[in-house]
C-alpha positions as CSV (number, residue, x, y, z in Angstrom):
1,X,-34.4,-30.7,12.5
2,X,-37.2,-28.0,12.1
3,X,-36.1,-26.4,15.2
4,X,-32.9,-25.7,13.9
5,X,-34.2,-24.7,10.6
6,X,-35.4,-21.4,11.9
7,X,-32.4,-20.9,14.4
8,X,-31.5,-17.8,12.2
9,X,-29.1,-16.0,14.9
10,X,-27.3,-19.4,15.6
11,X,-25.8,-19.2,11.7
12,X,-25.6,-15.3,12.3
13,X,-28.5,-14.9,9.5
14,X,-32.0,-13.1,9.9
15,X,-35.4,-14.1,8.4
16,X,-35.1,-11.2,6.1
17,X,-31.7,-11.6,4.6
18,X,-32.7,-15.2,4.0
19,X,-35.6,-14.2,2.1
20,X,-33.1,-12.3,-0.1
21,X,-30.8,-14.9,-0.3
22,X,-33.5,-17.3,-1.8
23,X,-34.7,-14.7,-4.1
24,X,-31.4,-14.2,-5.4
25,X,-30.8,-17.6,-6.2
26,X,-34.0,-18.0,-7.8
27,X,-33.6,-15.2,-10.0
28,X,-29.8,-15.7,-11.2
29,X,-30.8,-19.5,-12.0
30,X,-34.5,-18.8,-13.7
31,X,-33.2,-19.0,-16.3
32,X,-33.2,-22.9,-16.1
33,X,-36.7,-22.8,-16.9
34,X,-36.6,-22.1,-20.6
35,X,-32.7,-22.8,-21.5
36,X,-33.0,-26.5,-19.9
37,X,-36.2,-27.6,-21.8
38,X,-34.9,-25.4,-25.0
39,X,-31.6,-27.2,-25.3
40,X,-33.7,-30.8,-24.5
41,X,-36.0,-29.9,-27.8
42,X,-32.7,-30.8,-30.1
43,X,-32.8,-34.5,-28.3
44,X,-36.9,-34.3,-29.3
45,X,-37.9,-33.8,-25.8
46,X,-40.9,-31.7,-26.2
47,X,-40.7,-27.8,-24.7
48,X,-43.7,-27.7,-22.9
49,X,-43.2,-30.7,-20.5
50,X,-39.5,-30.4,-20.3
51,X,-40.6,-27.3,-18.8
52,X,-42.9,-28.3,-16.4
53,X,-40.3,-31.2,-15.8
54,X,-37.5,-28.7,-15.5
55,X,-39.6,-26.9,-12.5
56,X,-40.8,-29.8,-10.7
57,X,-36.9,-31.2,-10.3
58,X,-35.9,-28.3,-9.1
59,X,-38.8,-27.2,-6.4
60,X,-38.5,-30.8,-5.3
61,X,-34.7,-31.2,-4.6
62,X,-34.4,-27.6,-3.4
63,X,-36.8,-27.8,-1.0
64,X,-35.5,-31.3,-0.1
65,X,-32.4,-30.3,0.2
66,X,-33.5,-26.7,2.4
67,X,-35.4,-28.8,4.9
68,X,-33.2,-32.1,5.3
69,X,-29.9,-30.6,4.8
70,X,-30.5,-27.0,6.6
71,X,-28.0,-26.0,3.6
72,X,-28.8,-22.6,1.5
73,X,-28.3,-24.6,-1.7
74,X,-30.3,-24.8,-4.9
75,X,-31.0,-28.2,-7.1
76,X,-31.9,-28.1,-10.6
77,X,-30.7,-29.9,-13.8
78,X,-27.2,-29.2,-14.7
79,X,-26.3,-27.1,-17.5
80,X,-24.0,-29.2,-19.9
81,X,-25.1,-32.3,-18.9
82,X,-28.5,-31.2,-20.9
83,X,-25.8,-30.4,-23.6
84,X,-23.9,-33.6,-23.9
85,X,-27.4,-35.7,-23.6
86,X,-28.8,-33.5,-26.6
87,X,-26.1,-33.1,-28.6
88,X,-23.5,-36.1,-28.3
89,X,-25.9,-38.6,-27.0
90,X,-29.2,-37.9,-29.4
91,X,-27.5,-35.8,-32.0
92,X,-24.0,-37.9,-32.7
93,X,-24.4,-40.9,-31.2
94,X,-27.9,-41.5,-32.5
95,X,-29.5,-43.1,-29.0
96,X,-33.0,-42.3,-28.1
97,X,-33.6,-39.7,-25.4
98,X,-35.8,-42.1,-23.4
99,X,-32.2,-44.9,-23.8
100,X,-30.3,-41.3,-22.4
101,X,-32.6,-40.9,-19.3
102,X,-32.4,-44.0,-18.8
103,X,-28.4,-44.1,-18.3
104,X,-29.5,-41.0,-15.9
105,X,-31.7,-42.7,-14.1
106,X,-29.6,-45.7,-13.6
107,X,-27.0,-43.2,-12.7
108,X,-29.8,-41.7,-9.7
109,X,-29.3,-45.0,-8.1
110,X,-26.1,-45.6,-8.2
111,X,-25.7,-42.2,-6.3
112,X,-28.5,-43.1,-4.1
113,X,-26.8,-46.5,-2.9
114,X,-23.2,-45.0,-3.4
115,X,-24.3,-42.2,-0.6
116,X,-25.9,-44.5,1.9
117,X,-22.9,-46.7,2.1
118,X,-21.1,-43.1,2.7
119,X,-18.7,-44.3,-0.5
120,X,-19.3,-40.5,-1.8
121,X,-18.3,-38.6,1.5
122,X,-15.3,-41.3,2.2
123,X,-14.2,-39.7,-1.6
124,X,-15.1,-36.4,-0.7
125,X,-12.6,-36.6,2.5
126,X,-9.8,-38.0,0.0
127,X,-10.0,-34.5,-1.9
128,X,-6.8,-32.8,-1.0
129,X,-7.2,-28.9,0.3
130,X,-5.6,-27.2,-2.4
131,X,-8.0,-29.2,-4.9
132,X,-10.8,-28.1,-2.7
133,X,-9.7,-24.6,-2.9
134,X,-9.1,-24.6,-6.4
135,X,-12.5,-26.1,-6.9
136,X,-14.6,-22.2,-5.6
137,X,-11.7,-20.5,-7.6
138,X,-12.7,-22.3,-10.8
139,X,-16.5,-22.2,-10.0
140,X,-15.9,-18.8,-9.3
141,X,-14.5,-17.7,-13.0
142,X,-16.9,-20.3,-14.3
143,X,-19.8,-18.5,-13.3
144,X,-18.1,-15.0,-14.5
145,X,-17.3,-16.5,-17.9
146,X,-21.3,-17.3,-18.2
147,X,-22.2,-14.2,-16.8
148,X,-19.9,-11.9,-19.6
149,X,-21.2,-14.1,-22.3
150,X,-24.6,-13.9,-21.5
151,X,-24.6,-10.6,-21.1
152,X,-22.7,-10.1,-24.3
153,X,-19.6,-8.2,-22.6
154,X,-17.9,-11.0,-24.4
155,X,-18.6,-12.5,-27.7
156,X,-17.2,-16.1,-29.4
157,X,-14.5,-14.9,-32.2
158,X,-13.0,-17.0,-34.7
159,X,-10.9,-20.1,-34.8
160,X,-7.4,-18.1,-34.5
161,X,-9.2,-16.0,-31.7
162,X,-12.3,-17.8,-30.1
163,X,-13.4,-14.6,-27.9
164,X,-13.4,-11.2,-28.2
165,X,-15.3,-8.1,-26.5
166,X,-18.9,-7.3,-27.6
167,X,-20.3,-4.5,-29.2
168,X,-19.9,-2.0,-26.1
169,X,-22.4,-0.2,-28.0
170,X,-25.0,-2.3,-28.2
171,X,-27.7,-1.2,-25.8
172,X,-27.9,-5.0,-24.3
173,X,-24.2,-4.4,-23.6
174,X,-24.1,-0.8,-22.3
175,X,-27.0,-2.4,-19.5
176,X,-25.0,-5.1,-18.9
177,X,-22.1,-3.2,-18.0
178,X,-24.2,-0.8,-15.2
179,X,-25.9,-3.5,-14.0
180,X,-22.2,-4.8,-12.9
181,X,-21.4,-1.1,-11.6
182,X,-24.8,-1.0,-9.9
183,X,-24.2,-4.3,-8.2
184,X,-20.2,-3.4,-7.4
185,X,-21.3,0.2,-6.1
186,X,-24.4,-1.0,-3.9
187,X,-21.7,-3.7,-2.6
188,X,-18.9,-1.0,-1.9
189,X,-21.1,0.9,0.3
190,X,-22.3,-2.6,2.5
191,X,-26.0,-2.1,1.1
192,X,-27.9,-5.5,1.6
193,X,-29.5,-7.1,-1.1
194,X,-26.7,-5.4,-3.5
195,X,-27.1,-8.4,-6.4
196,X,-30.6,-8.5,-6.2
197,X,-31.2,-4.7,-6.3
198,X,-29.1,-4.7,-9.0
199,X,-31.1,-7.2,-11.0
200,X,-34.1,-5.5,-10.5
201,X,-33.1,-2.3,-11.6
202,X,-31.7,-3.6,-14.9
203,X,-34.5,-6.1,-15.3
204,X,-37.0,-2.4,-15.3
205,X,-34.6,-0.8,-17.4
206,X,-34.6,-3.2,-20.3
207,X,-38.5,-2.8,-20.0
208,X,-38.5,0.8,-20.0
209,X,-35.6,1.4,-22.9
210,X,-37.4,-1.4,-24.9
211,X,-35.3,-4.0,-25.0
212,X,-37.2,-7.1,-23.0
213,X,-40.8,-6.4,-23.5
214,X,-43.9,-6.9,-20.9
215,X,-45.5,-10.4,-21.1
216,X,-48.4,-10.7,-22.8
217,X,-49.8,-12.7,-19.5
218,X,-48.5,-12.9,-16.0
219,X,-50.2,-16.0,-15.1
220,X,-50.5,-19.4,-17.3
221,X,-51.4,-22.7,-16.6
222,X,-48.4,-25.5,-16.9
223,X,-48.5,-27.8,-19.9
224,X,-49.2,-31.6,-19.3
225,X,-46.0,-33.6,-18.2
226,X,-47.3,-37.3,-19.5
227,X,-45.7,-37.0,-23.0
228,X,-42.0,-37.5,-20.8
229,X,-43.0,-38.8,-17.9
230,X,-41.5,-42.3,-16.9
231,X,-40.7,-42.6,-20.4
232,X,-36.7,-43.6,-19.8
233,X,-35.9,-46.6,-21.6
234,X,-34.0,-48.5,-18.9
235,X,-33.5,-51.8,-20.8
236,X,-32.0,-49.9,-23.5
237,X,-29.4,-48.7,-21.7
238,X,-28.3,-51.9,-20.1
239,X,-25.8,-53.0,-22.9
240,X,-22.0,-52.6,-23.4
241,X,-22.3,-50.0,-26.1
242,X,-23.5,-47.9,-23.6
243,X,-21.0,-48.3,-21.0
244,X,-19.3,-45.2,-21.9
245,X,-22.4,-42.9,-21.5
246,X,-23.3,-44.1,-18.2
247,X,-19.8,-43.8,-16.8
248,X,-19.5,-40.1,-18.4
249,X,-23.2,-39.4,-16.9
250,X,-21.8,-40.8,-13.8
251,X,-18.7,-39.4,-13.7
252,X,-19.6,-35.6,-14.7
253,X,-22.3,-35.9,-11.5
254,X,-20.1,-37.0,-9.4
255,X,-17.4,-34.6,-9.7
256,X,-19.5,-31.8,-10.9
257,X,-21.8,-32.1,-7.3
258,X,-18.6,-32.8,-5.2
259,X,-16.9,-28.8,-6.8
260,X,-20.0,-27.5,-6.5
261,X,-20.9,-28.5,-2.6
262,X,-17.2,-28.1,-1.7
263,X,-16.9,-24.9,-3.7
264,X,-20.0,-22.6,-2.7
265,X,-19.8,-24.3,1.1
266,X,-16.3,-22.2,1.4
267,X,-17.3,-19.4,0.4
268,X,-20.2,-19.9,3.3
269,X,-17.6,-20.9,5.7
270,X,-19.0,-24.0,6.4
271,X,-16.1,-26.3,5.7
272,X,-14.3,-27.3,9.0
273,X,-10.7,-27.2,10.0
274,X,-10.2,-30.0,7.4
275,X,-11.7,-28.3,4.7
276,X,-14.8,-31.1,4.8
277,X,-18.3,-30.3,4.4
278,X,-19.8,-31.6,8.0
279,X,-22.8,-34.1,7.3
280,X,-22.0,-33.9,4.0
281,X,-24.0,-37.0,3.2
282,X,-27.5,-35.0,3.3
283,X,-26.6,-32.5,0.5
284,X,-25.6,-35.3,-1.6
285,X,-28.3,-38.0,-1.1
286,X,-30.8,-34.9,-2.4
287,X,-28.8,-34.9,-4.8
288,X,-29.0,-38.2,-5.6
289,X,-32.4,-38.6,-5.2
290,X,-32.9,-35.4,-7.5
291,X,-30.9,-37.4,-10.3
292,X,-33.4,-40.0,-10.3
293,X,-36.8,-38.0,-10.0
294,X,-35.2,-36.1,-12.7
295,X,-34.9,-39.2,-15.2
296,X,-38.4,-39.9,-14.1
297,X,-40.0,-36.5,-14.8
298,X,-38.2,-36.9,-18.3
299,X,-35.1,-34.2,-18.2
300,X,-31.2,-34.4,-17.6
301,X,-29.3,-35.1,-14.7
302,X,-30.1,-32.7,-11.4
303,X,-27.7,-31.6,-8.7
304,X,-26.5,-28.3,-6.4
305,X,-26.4,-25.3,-8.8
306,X,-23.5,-23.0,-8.8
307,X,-25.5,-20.1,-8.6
308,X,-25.7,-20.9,-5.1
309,X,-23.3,-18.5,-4.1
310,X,-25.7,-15.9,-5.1
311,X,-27.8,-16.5,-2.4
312,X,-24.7,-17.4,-0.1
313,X,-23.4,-14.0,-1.1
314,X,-26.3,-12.1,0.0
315,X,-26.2,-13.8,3.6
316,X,-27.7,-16.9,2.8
317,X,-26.7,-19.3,5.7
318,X,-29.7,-21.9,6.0
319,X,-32.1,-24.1,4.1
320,X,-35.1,-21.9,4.7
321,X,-33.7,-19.4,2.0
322,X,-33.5,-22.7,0.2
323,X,-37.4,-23.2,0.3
324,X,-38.1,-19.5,-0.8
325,X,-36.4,-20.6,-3.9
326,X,-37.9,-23.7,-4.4
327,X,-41.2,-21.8,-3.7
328,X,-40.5,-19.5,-6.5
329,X,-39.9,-22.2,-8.8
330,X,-43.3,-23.9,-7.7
331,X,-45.0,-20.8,-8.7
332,X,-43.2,-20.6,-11.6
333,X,-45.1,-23.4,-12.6
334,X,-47.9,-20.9,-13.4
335,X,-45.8,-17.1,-13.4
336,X,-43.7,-18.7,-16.4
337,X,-44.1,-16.0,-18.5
338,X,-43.0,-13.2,-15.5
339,X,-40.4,-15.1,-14.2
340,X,-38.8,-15.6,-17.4
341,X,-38.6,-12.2,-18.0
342,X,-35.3,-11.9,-16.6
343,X,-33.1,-10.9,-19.3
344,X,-29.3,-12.3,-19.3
345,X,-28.7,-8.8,-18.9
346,X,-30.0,-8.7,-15.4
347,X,-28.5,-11.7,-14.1
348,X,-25.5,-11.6,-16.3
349,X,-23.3,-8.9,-14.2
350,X,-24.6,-10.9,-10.4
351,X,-22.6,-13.9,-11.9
352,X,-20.0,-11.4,-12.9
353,X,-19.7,-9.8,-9.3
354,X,-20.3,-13.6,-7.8
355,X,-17.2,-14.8,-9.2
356,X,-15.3,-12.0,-8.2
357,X,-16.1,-13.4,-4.6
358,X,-15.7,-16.7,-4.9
359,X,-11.4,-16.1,-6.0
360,X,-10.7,-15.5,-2.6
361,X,-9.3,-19.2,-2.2
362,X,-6.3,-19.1,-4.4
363,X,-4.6,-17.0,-1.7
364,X,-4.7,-20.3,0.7
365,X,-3.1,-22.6,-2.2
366,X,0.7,-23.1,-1.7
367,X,2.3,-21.1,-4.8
368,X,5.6,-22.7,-3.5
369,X,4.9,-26.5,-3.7
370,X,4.4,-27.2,-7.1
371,X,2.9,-30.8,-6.3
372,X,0.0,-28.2,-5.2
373,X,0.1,-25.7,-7.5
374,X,0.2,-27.2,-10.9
375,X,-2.8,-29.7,-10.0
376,X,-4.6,-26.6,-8.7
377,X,-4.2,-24.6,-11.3
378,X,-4.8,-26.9,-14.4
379,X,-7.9,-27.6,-12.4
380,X,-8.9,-23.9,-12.6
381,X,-8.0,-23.4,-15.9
382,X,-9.7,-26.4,-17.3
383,X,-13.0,-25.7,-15.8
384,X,-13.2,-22.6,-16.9
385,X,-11.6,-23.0,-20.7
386,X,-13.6,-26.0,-21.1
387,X,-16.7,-25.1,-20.0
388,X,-17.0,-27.9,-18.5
389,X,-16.3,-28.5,-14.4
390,X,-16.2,-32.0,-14.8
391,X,-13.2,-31.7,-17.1
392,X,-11.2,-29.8,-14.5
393,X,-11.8,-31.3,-12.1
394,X,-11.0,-35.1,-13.2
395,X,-7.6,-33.5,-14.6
396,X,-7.3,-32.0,-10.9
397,X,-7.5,-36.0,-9.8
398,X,-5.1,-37.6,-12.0
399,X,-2.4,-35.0,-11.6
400,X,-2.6,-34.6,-7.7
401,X,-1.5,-37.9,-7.3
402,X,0.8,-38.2,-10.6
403,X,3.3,-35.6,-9.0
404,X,3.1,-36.7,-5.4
405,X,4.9,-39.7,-7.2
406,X,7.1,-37.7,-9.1
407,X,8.4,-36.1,-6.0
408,X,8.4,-39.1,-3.9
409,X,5.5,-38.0,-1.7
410,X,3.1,-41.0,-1.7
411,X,2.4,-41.1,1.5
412,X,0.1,-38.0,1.3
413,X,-2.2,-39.2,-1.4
414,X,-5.2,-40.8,0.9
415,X,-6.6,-43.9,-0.4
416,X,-9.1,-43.0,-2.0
417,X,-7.2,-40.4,-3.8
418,X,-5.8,-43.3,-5.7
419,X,-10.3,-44.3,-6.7
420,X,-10.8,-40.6,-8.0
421,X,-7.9,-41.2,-10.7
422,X,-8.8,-44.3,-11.7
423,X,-12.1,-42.7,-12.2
424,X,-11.0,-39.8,-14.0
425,X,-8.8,-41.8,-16.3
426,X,-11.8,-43.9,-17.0
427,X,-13.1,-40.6,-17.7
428,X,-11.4,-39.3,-20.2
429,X,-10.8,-42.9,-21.8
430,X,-14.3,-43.3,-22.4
431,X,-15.8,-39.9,-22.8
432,X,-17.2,-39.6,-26.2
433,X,-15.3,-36.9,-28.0
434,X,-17.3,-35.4,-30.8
């Protein structure tokens, strides 16, 4: 396994570029380490160890996932699962956050035993191609959508028009907006380490024009995790009124980690003739376990972060660029205050310019079989309107196999086409709309 690991001309990568790939990840998903544990305060998980918690998840599945998988994938908690466990679980619902981890971790196990008897791959097999494809298409405008808002290119609107452009004048903005022409222009002319570069320049500009200011320390020691840790209330999640938090917990992993492997492992080119994932059991059982030290730690569900394909994009073809980003999160541990001093500015226009790569796909979807197209597309659209993968990609489940039947085309639905609808439906049945 090691010996591979370091095979760098077998996956046509060198040592260096993989060092950029990792950094690249790292820096266009730091921002985990404050928004995670600042969205888990409104649930009345403390900042400080959420923090701490936030880091230790991800150093631990990245690096699990680098050096058993051999993949150039990042793990972290997931952004809107944090949201629905803060907001919907905690804030409507009224449940405890240490009842909520405890759905997650009993969620962790499932996924643990669900991968082990290879029920997840056998799934991930049943995916049709054109859902696969649509998946990277819909991760890529994802990503984009995230990177225009939090760079404030785009702005939310009113009810009768949710979005609309941001103040192009606002110095923010006017960064933002070189930082994507940086990035684009460094990329035109084939320079290596175009996102990155571009990060860093804008990340010195915003210092220099005054808009993100120096930290007042580089280097700080972590806060103590024990106010969270092993504090999920397992018991209390064991009862039917629960049900439908564990199956959307369950659910949004599931489908969430199958886009995201399927979609950032196209753009890589590692998909086979198929379009499956080869041994893609590994990926997903650090997944899995990541879930369930996750719960454990005392934050939200964990699993292969879209901002992946950062990396990817920058040559990123192992899991050793893996390690160098979970050994940037480790030292985040105590270079908090530097690390987060990427502004949204900075990493904003590399999601932009990311998922302008990752649409590539849509050219390999059949435009002239509807029983294709439509699935496909309401997939895109709906993870991207929504913001919410999950949601697309359940739709993409149910209406795959609903107009095969319309058309009298059964037969290509694979069996366990037939398990990721009945999921979804139980999805959407049971999701808690508030």
């Amino acid at each position: 396994m090691l010996a591979e690991f370091f095979e760098f001309k077998k996956h046509d990568t060198t040592f260096i570029r993989e060092v950029i790939a990792g950094v690249t990840t790292f820096m266009t998903m730091a921002y985990i380490i404050i928004v995670n544990p600042k969205i888990l305060e409104f649930a009345g998980i403390p900042f400080g160890p959420s923090m701490v918690a936030t880091i230790l998840v991800a150093f631990l599945g990245t690096v699990l996932i680098g050096i058993y998988s051999n993949r150039p994938f990042a793990i972290a908690p997931y952004m809107g699962e944090n949201a629905f466990i803060a907001f919907t679980v905690v804030g409507v619902l009224g449940y405890s956050w240490q009842t909520a981890l405890g759905a997650i971790f009993i969620g962790g196990v499932l996924f643990v035993l669900f991968t082990l008897f290879r029920i997840r791959s056998w799934l991930g097999n049943a995916i049709p191609q054109s859902l696969k494809y649509s998946f990277a298409v819909g991760i890529g405008l994802f990503i984009t959508f995230i990177g225009l808002h939090g760079s404030g290119i785009i702005s939310i609107g009113v009810s009768d028009a949710p979005l609309k452009v941001g103040d192009i004048r606002d110095p923010s903005v006017i960064l933002a907006i070189i930082g994507f022409l940086l990035i684009a222009a460094l990329m035109v002319k084939k320079v290596k380490g175009a996102i990155l570069l571009g990060m860093l320049t804008i990340t010195g500009l915003s210092v220099l024009v005054g808009l993100r200011p120096l930290p007042d320390k580089l280097i700080s020691m972590p806060p103590s995790i024990a106010p969270i840790f092993f504090k999920m209330d397992i018991m209390g999640a064991l009862h039917w009124g629960f049900f439908s938090v564990i199956l959307t917990v369950f659910v949004m992993d599931f489908v969430d980690t199958m886009g995201t492997l399927i979609g950032v492992s196209s753009r890589a080119g590692f998909l086979d003739k198929n379009g499956n994932l080869p041994e893609i059991e590994k990926p997903m059982l650090c997944d899995a376990f990541s879930t369930v030290v996750a719960a454990v730690c005392g934050t939200t569900t964990a699993g292969v972060f879209i901002e992946s394909a950062a990396g990817i994009e920058e040559g990123g073809r192992t899991g050793f660029s893996a390690v160098v980003t979970a050994i940037l999160f480790l030292l985040a541990l105590f270079f908090a205050p530097l690390f987060s001093a990427v502004p949204s500015v900075a990493y904003g226009p590399a999601l932009i310019v990311v998922g302008i790569l990752m649409i590539e796909p849509i050219t390999k979807i059949n435009f002239k079989d509807y029983t294709e197209l439509i699935p496909s597309f309401c997939t895109i659209v709906l993870m991207s309107f929504t913001y919410n993968l999950g949601i697309g990609i359940t739709a993409g489940f149910i209406l795959y196999p609903f107009f095969k039947i319309i058309s009298g085309r059964v037969r290509e639905i694979h069996p366990g086409g037939w398990v990721l609808a009945a999921l979804s439906l139980l999805f959407y049945i049971f999701y808690p709309y508030h």
